[in-house]
PADO-458819 format. One record per residue (C-alpha): residue number from 1; x negated, y negated, z negated. Coordinates in nm, 3 decimals, padded with zeros to 5 digits. Layout:
residues N
NUM:X:Y:Z
...
END
This chain:
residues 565
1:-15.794:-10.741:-08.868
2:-16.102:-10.835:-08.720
3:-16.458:-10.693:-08.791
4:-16.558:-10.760:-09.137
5:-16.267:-10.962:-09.202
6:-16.188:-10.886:-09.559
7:-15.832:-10.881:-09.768
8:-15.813:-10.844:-10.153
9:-15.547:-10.649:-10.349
10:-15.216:-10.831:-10.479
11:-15.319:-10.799:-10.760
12:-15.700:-10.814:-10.816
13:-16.019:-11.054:-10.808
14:-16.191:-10.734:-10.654
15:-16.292:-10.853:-10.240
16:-16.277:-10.568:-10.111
17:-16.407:-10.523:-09.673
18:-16.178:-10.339:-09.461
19:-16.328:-10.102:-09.196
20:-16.420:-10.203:-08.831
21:-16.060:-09.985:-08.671
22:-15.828:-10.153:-08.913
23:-15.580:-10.217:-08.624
24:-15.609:-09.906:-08.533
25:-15.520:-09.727:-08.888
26:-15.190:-09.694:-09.039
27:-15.114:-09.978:-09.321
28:-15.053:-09.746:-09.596
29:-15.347:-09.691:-09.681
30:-15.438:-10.032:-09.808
31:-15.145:-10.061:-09.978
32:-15.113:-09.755:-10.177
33:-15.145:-09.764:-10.561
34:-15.517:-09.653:-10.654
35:-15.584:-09.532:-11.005
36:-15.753:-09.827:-11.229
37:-16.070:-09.594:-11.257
38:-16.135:-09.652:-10.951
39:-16.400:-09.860:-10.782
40:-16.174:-10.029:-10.503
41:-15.923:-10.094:-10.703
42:-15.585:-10.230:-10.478
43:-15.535:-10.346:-10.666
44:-10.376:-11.687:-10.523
45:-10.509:-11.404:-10.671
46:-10.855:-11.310:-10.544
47:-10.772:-11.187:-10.185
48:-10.883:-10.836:-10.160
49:-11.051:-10.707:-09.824
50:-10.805:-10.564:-09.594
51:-10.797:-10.192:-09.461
52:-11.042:-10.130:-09.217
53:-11.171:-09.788:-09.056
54:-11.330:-09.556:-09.339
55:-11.630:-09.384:-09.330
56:-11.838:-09.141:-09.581
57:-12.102:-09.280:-09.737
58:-12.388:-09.319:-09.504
59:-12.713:-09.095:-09.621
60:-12.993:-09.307:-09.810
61:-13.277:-09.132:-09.641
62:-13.476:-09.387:-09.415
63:-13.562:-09.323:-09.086
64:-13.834:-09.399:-08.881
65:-13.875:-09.757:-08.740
66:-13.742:-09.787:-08.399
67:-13.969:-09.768:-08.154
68:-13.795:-10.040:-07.929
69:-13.895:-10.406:-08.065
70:-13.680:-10.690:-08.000
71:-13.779:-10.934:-07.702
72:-13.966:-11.212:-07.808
73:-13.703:-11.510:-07.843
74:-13.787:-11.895:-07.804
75:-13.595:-12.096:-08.072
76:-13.442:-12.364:-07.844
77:-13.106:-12.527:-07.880
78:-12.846:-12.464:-07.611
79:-12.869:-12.724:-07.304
80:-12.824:-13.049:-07.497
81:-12.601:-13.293:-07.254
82:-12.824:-13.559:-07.194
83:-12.534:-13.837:-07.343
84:-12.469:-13.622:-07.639
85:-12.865:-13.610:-07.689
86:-12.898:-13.982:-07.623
87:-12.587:-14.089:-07.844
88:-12.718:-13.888:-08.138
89:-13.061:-14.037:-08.176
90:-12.904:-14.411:-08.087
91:-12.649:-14.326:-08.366
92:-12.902:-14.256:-08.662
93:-13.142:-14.577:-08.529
94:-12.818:-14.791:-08.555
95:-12.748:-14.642:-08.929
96:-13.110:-14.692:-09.037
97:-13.117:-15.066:-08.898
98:-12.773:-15.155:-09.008
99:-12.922:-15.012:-09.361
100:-13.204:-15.258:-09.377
101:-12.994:-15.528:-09.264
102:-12.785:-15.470:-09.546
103:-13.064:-15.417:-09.764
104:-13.289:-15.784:-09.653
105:-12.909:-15.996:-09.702
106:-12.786:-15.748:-09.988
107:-13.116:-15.852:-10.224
108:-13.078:-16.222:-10.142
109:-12.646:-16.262:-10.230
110:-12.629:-15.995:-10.430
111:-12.916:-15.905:-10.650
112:-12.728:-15.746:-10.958
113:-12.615:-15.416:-10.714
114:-13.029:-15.377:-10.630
115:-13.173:-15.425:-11.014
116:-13.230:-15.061:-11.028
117:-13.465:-15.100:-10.658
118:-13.694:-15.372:-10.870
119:-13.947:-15.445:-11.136
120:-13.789:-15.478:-11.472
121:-13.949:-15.543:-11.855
122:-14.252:-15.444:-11.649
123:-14.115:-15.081:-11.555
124:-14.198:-15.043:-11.218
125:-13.846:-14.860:-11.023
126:-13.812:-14.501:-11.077
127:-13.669:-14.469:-10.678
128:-13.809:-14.710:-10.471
129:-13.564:-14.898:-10.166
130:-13.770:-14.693:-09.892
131:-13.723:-14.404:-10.059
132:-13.338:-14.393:-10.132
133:-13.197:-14.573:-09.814
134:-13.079:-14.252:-09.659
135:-12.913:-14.152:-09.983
136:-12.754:-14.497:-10.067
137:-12.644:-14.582:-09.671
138:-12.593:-14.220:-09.523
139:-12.534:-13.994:-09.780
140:-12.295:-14.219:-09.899
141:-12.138:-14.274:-09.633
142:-12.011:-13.886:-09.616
143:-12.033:-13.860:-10.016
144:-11.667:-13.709:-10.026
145:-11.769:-13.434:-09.808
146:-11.999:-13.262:-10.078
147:-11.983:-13.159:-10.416
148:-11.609:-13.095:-10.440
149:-11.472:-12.960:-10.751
150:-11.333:-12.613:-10.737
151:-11.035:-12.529:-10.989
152:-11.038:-12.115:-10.903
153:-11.271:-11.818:-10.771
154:-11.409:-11.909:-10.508
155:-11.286:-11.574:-10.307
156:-11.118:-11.634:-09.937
157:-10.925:-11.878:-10.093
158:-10.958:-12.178:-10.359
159:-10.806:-12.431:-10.490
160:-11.000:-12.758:-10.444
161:-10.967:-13.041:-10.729
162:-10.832:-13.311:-10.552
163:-10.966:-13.693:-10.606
164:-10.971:-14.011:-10.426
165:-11.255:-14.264:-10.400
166:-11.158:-14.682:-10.404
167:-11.485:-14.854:-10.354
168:-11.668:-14.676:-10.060
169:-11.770:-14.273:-10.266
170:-11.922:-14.477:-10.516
171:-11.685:-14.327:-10.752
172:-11.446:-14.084:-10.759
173:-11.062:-14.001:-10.940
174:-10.935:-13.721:-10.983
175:-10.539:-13.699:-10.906
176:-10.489:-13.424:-11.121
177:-10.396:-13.207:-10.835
178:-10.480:-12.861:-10.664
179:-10.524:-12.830:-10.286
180:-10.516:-12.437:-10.179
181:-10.742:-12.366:-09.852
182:-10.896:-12.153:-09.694
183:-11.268:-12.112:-09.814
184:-11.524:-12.076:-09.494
185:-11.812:-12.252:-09.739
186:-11.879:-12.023:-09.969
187:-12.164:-11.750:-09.973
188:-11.898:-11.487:-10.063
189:-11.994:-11.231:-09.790
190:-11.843:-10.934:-09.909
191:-11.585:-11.050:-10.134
192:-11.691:-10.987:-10.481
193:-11.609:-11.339:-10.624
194:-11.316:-11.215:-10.826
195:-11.140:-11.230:-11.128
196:-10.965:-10.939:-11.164
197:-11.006:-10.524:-11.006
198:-11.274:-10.313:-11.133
199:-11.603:-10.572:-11.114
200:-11.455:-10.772:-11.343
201:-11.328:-10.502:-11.572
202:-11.711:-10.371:-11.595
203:-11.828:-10.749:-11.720
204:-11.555:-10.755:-11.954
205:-11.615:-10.380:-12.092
206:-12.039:-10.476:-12.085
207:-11.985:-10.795:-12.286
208:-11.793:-10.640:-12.528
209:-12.044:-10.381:-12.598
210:-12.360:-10.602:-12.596
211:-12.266:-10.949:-12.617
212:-12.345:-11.232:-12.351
213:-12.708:-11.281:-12.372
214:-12.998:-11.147:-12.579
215:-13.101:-11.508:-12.628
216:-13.482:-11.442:-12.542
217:-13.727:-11.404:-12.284
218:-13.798:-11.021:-12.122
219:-14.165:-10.985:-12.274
220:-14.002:-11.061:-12.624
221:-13.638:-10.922:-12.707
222:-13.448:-10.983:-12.388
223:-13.543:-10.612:-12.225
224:-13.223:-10.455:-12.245
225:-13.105:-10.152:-12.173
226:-12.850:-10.261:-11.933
227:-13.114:-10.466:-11.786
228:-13.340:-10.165:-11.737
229:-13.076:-09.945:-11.551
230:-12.999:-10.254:-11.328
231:-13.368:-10.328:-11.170
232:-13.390:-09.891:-11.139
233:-13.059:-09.917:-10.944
234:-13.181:-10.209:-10.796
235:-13.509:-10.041:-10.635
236:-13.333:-09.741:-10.558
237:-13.106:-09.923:-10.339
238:-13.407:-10.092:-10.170
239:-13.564:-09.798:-10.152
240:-13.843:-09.905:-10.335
241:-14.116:-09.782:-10.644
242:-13.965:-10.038:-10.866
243:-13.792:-10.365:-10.906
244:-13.773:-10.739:-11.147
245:-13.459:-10.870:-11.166
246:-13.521:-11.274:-11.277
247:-13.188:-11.436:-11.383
248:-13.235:-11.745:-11.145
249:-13.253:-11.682:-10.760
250:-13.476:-12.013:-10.655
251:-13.698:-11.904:-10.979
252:-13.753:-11.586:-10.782
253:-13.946:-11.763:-10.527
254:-14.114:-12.051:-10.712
255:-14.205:-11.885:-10.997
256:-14.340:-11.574:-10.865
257:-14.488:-11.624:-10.561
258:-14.814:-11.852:-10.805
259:-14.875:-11.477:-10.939
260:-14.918:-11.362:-10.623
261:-15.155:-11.565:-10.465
262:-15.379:-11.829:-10.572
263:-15.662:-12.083:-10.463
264:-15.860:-11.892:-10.194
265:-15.546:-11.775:-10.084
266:-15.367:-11.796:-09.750
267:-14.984:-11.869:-09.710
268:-14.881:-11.824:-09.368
269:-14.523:-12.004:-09.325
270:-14.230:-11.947:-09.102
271:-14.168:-12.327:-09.062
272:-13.766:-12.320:-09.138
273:-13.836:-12.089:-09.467
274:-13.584:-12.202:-09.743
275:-13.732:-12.491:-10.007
276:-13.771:-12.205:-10.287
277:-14.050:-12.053:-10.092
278:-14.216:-12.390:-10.026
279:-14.231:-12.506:-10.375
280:-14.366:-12.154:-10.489
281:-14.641:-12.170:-10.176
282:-14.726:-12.523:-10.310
283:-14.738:-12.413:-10.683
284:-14.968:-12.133:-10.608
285:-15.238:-12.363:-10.480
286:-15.324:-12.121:-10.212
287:-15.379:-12.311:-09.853
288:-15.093:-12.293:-09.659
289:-15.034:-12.280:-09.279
290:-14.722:-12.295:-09.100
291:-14.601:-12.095:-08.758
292:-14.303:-12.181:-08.525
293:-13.978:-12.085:-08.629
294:-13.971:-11.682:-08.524
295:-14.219:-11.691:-08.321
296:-14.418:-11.372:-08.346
297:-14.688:-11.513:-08.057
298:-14.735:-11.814:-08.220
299:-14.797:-11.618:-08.579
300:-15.021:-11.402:-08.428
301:-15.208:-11.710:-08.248
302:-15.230:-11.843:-08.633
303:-15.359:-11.532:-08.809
304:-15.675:-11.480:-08.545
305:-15.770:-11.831:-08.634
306:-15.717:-11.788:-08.992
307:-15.907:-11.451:-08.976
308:-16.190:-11.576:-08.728
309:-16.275:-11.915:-08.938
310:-16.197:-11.824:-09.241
311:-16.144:-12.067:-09.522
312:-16.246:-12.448:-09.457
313:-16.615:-12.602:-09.496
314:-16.728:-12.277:-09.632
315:-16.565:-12.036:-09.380
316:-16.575:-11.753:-09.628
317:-16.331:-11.450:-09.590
318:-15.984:-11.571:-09.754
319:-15.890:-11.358:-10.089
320:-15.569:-11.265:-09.941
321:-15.358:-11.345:-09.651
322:-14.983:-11.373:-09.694
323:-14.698:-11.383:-09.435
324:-14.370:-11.531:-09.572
325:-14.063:-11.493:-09.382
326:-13.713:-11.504:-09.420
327:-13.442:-11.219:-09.340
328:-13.177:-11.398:-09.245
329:-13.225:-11.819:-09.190
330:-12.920:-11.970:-09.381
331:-12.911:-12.266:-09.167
332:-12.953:-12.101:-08.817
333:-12.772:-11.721:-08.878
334:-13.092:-11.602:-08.724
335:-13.262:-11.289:-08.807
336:-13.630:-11.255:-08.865
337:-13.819:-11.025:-08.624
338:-13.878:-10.799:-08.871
339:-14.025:-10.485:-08.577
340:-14.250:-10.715:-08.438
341:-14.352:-10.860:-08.808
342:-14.491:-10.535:-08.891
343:-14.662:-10.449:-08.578
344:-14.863:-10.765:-08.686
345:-14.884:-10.669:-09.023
346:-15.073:-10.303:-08.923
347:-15.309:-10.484:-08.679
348:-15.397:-10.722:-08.895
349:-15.363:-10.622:-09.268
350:-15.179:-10.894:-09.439
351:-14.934:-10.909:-09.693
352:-14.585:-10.937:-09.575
353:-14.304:-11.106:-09.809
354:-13.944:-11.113:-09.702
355:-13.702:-11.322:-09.879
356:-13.330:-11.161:-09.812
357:-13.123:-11.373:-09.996
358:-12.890:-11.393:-09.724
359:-12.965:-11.063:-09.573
360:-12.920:-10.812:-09.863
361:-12.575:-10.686:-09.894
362:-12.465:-10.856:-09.566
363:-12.684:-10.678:-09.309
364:-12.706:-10.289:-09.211
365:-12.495:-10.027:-09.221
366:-12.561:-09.947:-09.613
367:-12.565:-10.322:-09.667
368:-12.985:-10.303:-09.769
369:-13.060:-10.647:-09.561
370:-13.288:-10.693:-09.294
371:-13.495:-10.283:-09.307
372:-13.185:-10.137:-09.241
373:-13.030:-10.381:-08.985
374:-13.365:-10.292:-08.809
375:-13.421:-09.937:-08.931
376:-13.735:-10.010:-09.050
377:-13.876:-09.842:-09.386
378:-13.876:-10.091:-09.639
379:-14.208:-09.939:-09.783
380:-14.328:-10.124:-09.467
381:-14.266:-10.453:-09.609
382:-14.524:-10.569:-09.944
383:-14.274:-10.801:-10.141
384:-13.902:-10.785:-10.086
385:-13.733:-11.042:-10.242
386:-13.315:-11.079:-10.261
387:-13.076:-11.280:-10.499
388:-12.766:-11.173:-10.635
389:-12.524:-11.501:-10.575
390:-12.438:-11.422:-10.236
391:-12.323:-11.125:-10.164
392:-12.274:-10.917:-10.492
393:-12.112:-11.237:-10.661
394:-12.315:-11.313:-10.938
395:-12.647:-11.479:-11.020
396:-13.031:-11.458:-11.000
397:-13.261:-11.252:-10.780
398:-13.536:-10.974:-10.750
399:-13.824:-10.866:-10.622
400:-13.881:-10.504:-10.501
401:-14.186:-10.348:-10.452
402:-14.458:-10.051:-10.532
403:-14.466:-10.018:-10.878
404:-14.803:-10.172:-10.952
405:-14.654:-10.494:-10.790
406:-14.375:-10.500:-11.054
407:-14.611:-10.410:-11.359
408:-14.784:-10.724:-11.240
409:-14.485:-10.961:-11.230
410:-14.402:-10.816:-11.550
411:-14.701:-10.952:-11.716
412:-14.817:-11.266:-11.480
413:-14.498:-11.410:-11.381
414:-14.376:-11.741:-11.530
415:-14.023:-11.613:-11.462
416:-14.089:-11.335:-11.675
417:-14.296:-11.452:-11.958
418:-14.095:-11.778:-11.997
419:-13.738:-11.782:-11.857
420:-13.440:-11.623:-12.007
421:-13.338:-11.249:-11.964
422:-13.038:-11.225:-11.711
423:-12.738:-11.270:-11.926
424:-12.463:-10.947:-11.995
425:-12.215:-11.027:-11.754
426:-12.472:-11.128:-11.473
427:-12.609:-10.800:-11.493
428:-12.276:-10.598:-11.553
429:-12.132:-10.817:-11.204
430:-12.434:-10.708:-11.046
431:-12.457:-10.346:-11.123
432:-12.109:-10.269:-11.092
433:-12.129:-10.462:-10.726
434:-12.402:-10.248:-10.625
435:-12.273:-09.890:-10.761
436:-11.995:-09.998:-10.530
437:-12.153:-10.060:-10.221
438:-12.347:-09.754:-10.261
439:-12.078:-09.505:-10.308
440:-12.142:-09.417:-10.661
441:-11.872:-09.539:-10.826
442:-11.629:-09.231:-10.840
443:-11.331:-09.388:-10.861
444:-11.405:-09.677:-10.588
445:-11.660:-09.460:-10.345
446:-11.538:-09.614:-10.016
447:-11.455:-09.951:-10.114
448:-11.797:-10.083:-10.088
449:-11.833:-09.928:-09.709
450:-11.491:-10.087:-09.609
451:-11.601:-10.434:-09.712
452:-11.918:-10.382:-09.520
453:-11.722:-10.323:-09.233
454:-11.493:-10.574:-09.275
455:-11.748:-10.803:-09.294
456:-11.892:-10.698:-08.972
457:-11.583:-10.739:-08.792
458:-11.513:-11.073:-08.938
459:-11.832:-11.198:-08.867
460:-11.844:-11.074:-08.452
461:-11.503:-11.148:-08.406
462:-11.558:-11.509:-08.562
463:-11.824:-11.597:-08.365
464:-11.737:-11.461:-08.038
465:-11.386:-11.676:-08.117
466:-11.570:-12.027:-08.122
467:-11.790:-11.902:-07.820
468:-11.482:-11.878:-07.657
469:-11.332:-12.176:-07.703
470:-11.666:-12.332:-07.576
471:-11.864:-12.471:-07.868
472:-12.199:-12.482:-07.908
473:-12.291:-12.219:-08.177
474:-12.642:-12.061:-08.318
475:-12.742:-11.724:-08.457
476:-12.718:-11.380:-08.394
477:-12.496:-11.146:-08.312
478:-12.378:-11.007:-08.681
479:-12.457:-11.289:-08.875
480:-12.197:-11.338:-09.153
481:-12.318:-11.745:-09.127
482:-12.192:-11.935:-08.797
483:-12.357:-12.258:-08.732
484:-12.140:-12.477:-08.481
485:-12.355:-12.779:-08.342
486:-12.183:-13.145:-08.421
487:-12.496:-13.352:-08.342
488:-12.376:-13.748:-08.413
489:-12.412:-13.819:-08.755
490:-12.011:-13.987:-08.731
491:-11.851:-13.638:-08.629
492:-12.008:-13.469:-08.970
493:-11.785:-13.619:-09.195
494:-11.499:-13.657:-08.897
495:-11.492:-13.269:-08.904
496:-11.517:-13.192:-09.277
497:-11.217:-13.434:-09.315
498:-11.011:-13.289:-09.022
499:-11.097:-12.968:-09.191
500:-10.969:-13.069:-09.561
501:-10.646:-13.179:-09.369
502:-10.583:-12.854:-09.274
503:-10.662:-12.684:-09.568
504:-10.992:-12.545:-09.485
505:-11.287:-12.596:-09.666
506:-11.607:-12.634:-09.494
507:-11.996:-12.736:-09.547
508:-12.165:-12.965:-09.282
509:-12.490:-12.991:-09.280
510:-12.730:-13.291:-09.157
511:-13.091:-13.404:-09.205
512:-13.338:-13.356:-09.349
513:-13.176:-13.001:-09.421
514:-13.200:-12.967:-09.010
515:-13.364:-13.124:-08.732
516:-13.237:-13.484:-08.752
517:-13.017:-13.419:-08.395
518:-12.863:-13.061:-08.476
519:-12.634:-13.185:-08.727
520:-12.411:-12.833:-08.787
521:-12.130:-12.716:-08.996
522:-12.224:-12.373:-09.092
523:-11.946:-12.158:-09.108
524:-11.955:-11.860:-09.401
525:-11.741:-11.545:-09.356
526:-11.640:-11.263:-09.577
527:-11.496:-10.955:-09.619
528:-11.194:-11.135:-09.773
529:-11.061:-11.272:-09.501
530:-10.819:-11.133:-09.334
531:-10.754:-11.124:-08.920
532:-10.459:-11.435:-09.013
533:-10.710:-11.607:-09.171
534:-10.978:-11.664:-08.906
535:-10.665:-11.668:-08.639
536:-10.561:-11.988:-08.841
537:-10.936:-12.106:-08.881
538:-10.984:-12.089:-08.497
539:-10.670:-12.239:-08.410
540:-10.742:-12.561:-08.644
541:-11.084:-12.572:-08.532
542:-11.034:-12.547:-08.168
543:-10.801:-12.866:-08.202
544:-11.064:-13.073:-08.422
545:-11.303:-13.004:-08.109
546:-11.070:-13.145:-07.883
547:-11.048:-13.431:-08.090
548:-11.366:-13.518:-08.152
549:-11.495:-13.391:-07.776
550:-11.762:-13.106:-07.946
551:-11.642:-12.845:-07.673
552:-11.976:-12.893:-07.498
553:-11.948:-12.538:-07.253
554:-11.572:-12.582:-07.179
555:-11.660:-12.601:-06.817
556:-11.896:-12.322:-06.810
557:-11.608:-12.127:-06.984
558:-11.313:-12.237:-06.742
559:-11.596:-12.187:-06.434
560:-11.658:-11.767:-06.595
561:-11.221:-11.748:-06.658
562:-11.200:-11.889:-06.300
563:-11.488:-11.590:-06.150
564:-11.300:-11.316:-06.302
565:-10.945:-11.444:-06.183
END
């Protein structure tokens, strides 16, 4: 931080001026708890994982960050082919003019289908034409491909309600029938979404002791006991002071990032961060600025700006300054630059939050997200924030921390002074999940490791399958979520169908979720499935490529096979 550039607590209207070296000293420091006296106040069945190589527990002591940062990465798709490129953006212009075609003829022949889009008894329309023509001409078009009904856990396998549409996805019917696949959509990383084995006996044994919900807010009568034990296990396995378990996971974002930070405020914004953290950065009314999508250079180029002009008109010292990243991007399987992050963070004092809702239980050897893919002390990191739905199987999130943080969120936070305590079996999924990975249940002390590295080995040997085969993939190496480019808006639903044919279930994904000519369908694997599984999943997905021509480096791989023969 530059000279007499000045950062306030978390948690305190107290300015306080940070000293002339700042880059120089260690970040500690300024983030350590300070007594209040103080002056400066700083502030079929469920398929189980299969066997995999076993070993002990790994030891929960940190270590030191490693002094090798990753190389600075551009986020750039793969060489586009110019037709593919061309095709793609002529596809959506013809599907947007085609929709106001329909629209201009549609409200002169038939008017009764567009009474909703128009004035009536004086009520102007809720929805306006403008505003719902990509959800009424191409949403629709690809309605069948979302919201499915699921009629089973949704572990490696589920069984899909089936139903049939007659007038275009306006509707649907069910056929009162169950279609078995094989489940590469859901956020089941490690394979907890069960019914039965010794999770599920834990809910069953918690909710017969207290019940299913305490029917109340935390700061009233909903701070149980079980709910107590869970955030301390919770911040032990971060490694954290303490920890706030809130029983919604997008409430863990919106509703506590307002108590955070506040008009006066800066929000610095990786620009792909997940909606959660946007709508929490808006609520907060603090300004907000946004960087390129992992781009350390171009974050650092934004917080010299922000720290040399401070705020606008009056170009005051902002309050606070707060850098919001993600641990691992759900729609790109890309991991934040967490090293480089905090090299930032010491040079320039700011407060760092890290969302891991895809990260936590999915990255590192001990499964603690995105500090121990890295090796990097989570004390390092301000606000760690996680969710449960992913990969421990149940519901809600947290947010770790030092333990005046949490005393704060305890009292401030919306999602803690006005939303429901995390239900009994929520919490009993969650702790018994976690006990697991982290070796303490006795009678289960290896299972968590062996799904950890199951998952690992699904998730390389996945992605390095499709790379063969000579698609056009995203994310890192180790990322349990495989995007698979598709670009033209026509081969979205194409694949999800060809997909449902052959009994696998799939999410594609199109804009405004992603750029509007990286169209993807984002593959999600777990420790549940098993070698046959992704064997099958390849095979079926290697032929829909063929099919529908999205093998865009098949002649870069038959050039490499040709080299090494």
């Amino acid at each position: 931080m530059g000279k007499g550039q000045r950062s306030q607590p978390m948690y305190s209207n107290e300015i306080i001026e940070a000293p002339q070296d700042a880059g120089k000293l260690a970040s500690s420091g300024v983030f350590q708890t300070v007594p209040a006296s103080s002056s400066s106040l700083l502030g079929h069945k469920d398929v189980e994982c299969g066997p995999v190589a076993v070993s002990a527990p790994a030891e929960t002591k940190v270590q030191a960050a490693p002094k090798e940062i990753p190389h600075e990465k551009p986020h750039e798709v793969q060489d586009i082919p110019f037709f593919t490129l061309m095709t793609t953006y002529l596809s959506f212009l013809l599907l947007v003019v085609l929709a106001h075609f329909e629209d201009f003829f549609g409200k002169i022949f038939m008017p009764k289908q567009y009474l909703q889009l128009r004035v009536q008894n004086g009520y102007a329309p809720m929805v306006s034409d403008f505003e719902s023509l990509w959800s009424r001409h191409v949403y629709a078009r690809m309605r069948d491909c979302f919201n499915r009904p699921i009629g089973s856990v949704a572990g490696g396998h589920v069984n899909l309600i089936d139903r049939v549409t007659r007038d275009y996805n306006r509707s649907f019917q069910f056929t009162g029938k169950l279609q078995n696949v094989l489940n590469l959509a859901s956020y089941n990383y490690l394979g907890f979404a069960q019914s039965e084995g010794p999770c599920a006996d834990k809910v069953e044994e918690a909710m017969r002791e207290h019940g299913i919900t305490q029917a109340s807010s935390r700061v009233e009568t909903g701070r149980s006991k079980l709910l107590v034990e869970t955030e301390e296990m919770v911040a032990r396995f971060m490694g954290t002071e303490a920890a706030i378990i809130v029983s919604m996971g997008y409430a863990t974002n919106s509703l506590n990032m307002p108590s955070l930070v506040s008009k006066g405020c800066l929000i610095i914004s990786d620009e792909l961060n997940h909606s959660s953290l946007i709508a929490g950065a808006r609520l907060s009314g603090a300004a907000i600025r946004v960087f390129r999508h992992n781009n350390t250079r171009d974050l650092e180029k934004q917080l010299r700006r922000s720290i040399s002009q401070g705020q606008p008109r009056t170009h005051r010292p902002w309050k606070k300054i707060m850098v919001v990243v993600e641990g691992l991007y759900s729609m790109e399987g890309e991991f934040c630059n967490l090293p480089k992050i905090i090299e930032l963070r010491n040079k320039y004092k700011f407060y760092l939050y890290v969302d891991e809702a895809h990260s936590v239980g999915a990255m590192g050897k001990r499964g603690r997200g995105i500090c121990d893919h890295f090796n990097v002390d989570p004390r390092e990191v301000d606000i760690l924030m996680g969710t449960f739905t992913k990969s421990f199987g149940a519901a809600g999130g947290y947010i770790a921390g030092s333990k005046a943080l949490i005393e704060h969120l305890r009292l401030n936070s919306y999602a803690a002074v006005y939303a429901e305590a995390m239900s009994v079996p929520v919490l009993a999924q969650v702790s018994s999940s976690m006990r697991m990975i982290m070796g303490e249940d006795r009678e289960h002390a290896l299972e968590g490791q062996q799904r950890l590295d199951q998952l690992a080995l699904n998730s390389q040997y996945f992605a390095e399958g499709l790379k063969k085969l000579g698609f056009m993939t995203l994310g890192d190496p180790g990322s349990p979520i495989v995007p698979l480019l598709l670009f033209n808006p026509a081969k979205m639903p194409a694949f999800s169908r060809e997909c449902l044919k052959r009994n696998i279930a799939v999410v594609v994904v199109s804009y405004p979720a992603t750029p509007i000519i990286t169209g993807r369908v984002r593959f999600c694997i777990s420790a549940s499935h098993t070698r046959e599984d992704l064997d099958y999943a390849l095979e079926q997905v290697s032929e829909i490529g063929d099919k529908l021509m999205l093998k865009f480096h098949k002649d870069v791989i038959n050039q490499d096979t040709k080299k090494l023969e």
